[in-house]
Every structure is written in structure tokens, then in C-alpha cells.
N, C-alpha and C positions, 0 to 999 in steps of 0.2 A: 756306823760303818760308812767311809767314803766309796763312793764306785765312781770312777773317773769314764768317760765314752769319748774318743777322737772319731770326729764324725768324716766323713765321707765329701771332697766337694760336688757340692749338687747346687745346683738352682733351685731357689723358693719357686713354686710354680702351687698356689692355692695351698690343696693340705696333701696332697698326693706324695706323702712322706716315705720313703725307705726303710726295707726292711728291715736298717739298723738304727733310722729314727723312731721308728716305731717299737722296737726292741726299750729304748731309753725310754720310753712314754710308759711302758707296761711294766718299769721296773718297779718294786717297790720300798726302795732302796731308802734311808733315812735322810741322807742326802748326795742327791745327787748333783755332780760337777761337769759339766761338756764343755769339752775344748776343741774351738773350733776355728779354722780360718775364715776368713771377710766371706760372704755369697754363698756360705756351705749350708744353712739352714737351721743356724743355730735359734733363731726366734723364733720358728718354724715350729721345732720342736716343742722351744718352752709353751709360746703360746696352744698347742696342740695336747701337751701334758694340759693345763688347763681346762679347756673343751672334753676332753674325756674325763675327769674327774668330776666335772660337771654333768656329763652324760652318765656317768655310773653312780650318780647321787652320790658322793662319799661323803662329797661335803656340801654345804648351803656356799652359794656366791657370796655371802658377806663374810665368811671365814675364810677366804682367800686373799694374800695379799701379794701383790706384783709391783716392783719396782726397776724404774730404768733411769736414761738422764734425763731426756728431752721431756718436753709438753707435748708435740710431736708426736715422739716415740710411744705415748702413754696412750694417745688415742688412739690410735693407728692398731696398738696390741688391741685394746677394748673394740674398736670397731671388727677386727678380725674375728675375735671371740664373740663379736652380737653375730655376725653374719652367719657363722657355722653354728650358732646354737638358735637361730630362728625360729626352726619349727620342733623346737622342743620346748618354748614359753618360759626360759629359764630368767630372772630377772637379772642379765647382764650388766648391768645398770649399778647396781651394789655391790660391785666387786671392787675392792679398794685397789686402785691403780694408780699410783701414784711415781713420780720420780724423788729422789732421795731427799729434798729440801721441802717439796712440798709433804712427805709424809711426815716430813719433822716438823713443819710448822704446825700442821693438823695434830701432833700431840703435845704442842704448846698452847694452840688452843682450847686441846680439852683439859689441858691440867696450870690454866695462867695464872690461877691466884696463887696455886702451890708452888710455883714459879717465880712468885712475887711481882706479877706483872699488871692482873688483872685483867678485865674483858676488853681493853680499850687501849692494849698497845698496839703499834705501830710497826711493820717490815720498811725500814730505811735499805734506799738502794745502792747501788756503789757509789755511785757521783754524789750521794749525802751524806755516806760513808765517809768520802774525800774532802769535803768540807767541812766537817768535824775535825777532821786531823787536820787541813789546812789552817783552821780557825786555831786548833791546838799551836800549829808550828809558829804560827806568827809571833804567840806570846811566851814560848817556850824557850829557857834561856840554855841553849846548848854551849855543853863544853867540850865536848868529844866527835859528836855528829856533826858534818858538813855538810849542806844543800848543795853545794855548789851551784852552777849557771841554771840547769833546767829546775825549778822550784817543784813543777806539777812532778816531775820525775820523781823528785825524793818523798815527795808525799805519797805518791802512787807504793812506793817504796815502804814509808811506815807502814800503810795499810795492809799489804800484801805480808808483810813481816808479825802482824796482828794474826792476820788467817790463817796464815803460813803454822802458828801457833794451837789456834785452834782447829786445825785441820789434823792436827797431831795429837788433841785432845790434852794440849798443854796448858794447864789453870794458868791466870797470872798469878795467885799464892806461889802454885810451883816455881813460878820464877824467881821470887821472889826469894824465895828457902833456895833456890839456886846462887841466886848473887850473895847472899847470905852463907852459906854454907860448901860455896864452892871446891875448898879443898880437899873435903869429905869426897863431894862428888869426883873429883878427879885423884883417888888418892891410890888408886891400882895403875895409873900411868905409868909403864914402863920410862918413857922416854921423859927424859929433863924438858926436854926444847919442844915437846910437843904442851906437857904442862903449862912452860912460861906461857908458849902461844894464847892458850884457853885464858890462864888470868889476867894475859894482856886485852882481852875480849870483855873483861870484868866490868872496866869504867862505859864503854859503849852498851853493852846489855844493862846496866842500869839505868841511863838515859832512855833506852827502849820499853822497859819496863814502866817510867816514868809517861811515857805517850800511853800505852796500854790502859797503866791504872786511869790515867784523865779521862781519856779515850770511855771506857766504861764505862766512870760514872755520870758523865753527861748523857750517856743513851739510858745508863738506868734511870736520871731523874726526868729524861723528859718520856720515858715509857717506852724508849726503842727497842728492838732487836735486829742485828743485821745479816747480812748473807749466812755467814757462816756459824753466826749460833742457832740456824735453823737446823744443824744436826748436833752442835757441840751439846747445846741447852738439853734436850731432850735424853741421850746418853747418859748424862750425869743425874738428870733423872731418875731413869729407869734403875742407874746402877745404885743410886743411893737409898731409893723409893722401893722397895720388893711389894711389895702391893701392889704398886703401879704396875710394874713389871710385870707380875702376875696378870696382869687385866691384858696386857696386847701379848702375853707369850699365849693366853688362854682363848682368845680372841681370834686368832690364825692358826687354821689347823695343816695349812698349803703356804709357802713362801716362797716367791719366785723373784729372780733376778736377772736381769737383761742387762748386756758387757758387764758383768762383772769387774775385769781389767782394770774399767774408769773409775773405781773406786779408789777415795782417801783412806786413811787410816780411821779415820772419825768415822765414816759414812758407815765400815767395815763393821769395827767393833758397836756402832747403832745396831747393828744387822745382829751380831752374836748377844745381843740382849733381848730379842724377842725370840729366837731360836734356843728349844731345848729340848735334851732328848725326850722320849716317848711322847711330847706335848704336842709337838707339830714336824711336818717334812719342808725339807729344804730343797728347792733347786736353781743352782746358780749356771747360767751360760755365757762363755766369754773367748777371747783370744788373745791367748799370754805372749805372741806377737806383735801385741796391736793394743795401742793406748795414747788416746789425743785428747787426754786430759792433765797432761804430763805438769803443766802451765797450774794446774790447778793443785795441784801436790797429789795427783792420782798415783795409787802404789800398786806396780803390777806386779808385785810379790804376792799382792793380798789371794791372788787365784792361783797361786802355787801353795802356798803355806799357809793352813787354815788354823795354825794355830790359837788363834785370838777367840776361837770355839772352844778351847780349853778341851775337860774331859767329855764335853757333850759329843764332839767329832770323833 
């Protein structure tokens, strides 16, 4: 069961929470969702569910897991939570606090060689990202893509089109069976002219497909992984791995989520793979007004419609 809470605008001021943030804390709801405007105290809350759950023993601090965007954001919750559990000696310190990339690289590193990667790959950053592909464009013989004047543009372009993919948890096999099998996929098209549009799309997504597959396998032979397979990799893990799966659904008996909102598609359904019912509780807090990850393919559907939780929700 979802239980939804529209909180109140209030000012964070310490822990000095509201009769109805405290109402949300004491719930014991399977998962809970707070919707909340900017300054209302929605971290407040989450971080404060935390602290009591910690003060009522329910669970040990390393079966809690707390996720947000920033580096930032992740300290700042953990320091909040050392400060108000100080003189209970609880070890704060072990509480998995992480933001969404780095808890996905952290379950790349504990499963690299099943990953095919082993103990000695590499996080490439965007600007090395970009010279991969730049290096690709140079030698790439396009028949449909145009650079035009700005070079860095169109390459900023490939790349973003790469993530843009994997942020959507789209394989490049998939696409591949896309360009391949396209007419299947569009064969409930009402519209003629909507049709032609997509097949006229055909020759260009194949070229795209073309940087992709290079694109990969130069990071996999020199041991890379980039931005965005710090959640895609990990996903397709857990979903294909149920053992694995089993070990972090088993692992967190508390899951907390800080802006919600800023979530991708990918970041989302990582999230619906460690949550299961009776296993662990879920609480997510965000503002379905409010999303300045838009740039990053954040989907503010994802804190409306929880369906990607299937029958567990």
C-alpha cells in the first residue's frame, strides 16, 4: 500500500517537526510518498524517519539505504543524522548514503568480474567521453548525419543521444532489433504519415547505432565505464542476476529517497529492483512541481506513477 502526505509549508528549523511531519515518521506504511513544495521540509522529514528508526533499534545503520543527487546533499543528510544521534553511540558512519551513480558504481564494484570488467576498471568522465566519440567522428564515414559548422556541438550531440539511451535503459541490441524490425514495431500506426515519418528516421538511427556499437566497444576493450552506465550496468544486473538481486533487496531493510522528482527512467527502475514487498520499506520524498534535472532526462512522471514497482506497490 501507497500512502501519499502533502506536507504543510514550514521552514527546516533543526528537528522541531510538525504534527503532521511527525504523523509521516510514525507511519508504518510499506511505502511511503511525500509531496512536497521547495522549504516545506520535506528532508526534514525523511532524514528524521531515519533518526527514529535508528532510536527505536528496528534496524542496524548498515541496513539502511538513503539516496539523493548531490555529494553535497549526501553529506549534509549524514551529517544531520550524526548530529541528532550523538549521544545514543549509534555508528552513523555505516549508513549507506549515497547519490544515485555513486551507489551504482559501488554495485559495480562489488560484482566487476560478473560484469566482465574486473577489479581494474576505469570511470571515464564526460570530456573523455567526448573524445571517444570525437575520435570516432573523425573516422566515421557518414551518409545521412551532418556536423555542420559547430563540430564540438554534434559530438556533444552523439554523446548525449548515447545517454539519452541509456537513461531510458535502452540496450544497443534493442536498437538494433529496432532498425532491424521496424515495421513490426510501428505496425498499430494509425496514421500513414506518421509511419513514413519514423522509417524516414531509419537510415539516420542506423548511423547512430553505428557510433554507439564503436562507441562501446572501445570502452569495453580499454576497461571503461562512463557516466551513465553507473546505473544502466548495475539494473540489468540485478534484473538478469536474481541472486544478486536477492543480496541488496536482502541487504536494506529501510530505503529512502531524497527529490525524487530528479529521477531518470533508469535511476527509477534501479530503485524498483532493490525494493520488495514484505523485504524492505520504502520512502521517497519529492516535488512533482519541481525538476532541474529536466537536461538530464529526469522524468517527473516517475513520483506520480509508481508503476515500474509492478505488483509490489
Amino acid at each position: 500500500m501507497i500512502i501519499k502526505f502533502f506536507v504543510i509549508n514550514t521552514m527546516e528549523i533543526e528537528f522541531n517537526l510538525t504534527d503532521e511531519q511527525k504523523e509521516i515518521i510514525s507511519s508504518k506504511n510499506e511505502i511511503k510518498k511525500v509531496i512536497a513544495c521547495a522549504g516545506s521540509g520535506k528532508t526534514s522529514i525523511l532524514t528524521g524517519n531515519i533518526i527514529q528508526i535508528l532510536k527505536d533499534k528496528v534496524c542496524k545503520p548498515h541496513e539502511i539505504l538513503a539516496l539523493t543527487f548531490t555529494n553535497n546533499a549526501a553529506e549534509n543528510m549524514r551529517e544531520r543524522i550524526k548530529k541528532n544521534l550523538y549521544d545514543d553511540y549509534i555508528d552513523t558512519d555505516s549508513i549507506d548514503i549515497y547519490t544515485f551513480n555513486s551507489f551504482g558504481n559501488y554495485i559495480i564494484k562489488e560484482n566487476s568480474f560478473i560484469l566482465g570488467y574486473g577489479k581494474n576498471f576505469k570511470l571515464i568522465n564526460e570530456v573523455q567521453s567526448w573524445q571517444i566519440i570525437y575520435n570516432i567522428f573523425k573516422n566515421y564515414d557518414f551518409k545521412q548525419l551532418k556536423a555542420g559548422k559547430d563540430i564540438g556541438k554534434f559530438v556533444k550531440d552523439l554523446l548525449d543521444y548515447i545517454w539519452n539511451l541509456k537513461n531510458n535503459l535502452i540496450t544497443l541490441q534493442n536498437l538494433k532489433d529496432y532498425i532491424k524490425n521496424y515495421k513490426e514495431y510501428l505496425a498499430d500506426y494509425q496514421s500513414s504519415g506518421l509511419f513514413r515519418e519514423e522509417e524516414e528516421k531509419i537510415p539516420y538511427i542506423t548511423e547512430l547505432a553505428g557510433i554507439y556499437d564503436i562507441y562501446e566497444n572501445i570502452k569495453k576493450k580499454n576497461n571503461y565505464i562512463d557516466y551513465a552506465d553507473q546505473v544502466f550496468l548495475p539494473y540489468f544486473l540485478l534484473k538478469e542476476n536474481q541472486v544478486i538481486k536477492q543480496k541488496y533487496v536482502l541487504k536494506y531493510k529501510y530505503i529512502f529517497v531524497d527529490e525524487f522528482q530528479d529521477t531518470n527512467n533508469a535511476q527509477a527502475y534501479l530503485l524498483s529492483m532493490i525494493f520488495s514487498k514484505d523485504k524492505n520499506k520504502l520512502m521517497i520524498v519529492g516535488d512533482d512541481d519541481q525538476g532541474i534535472y529536466g537536461f538530464r532526462g529526469a522524468c517527473i512522471e516517475n513520483i506520480r506513477d509508481f508503476s515500474y514497482f509492478g505488483e509490489t506497490a
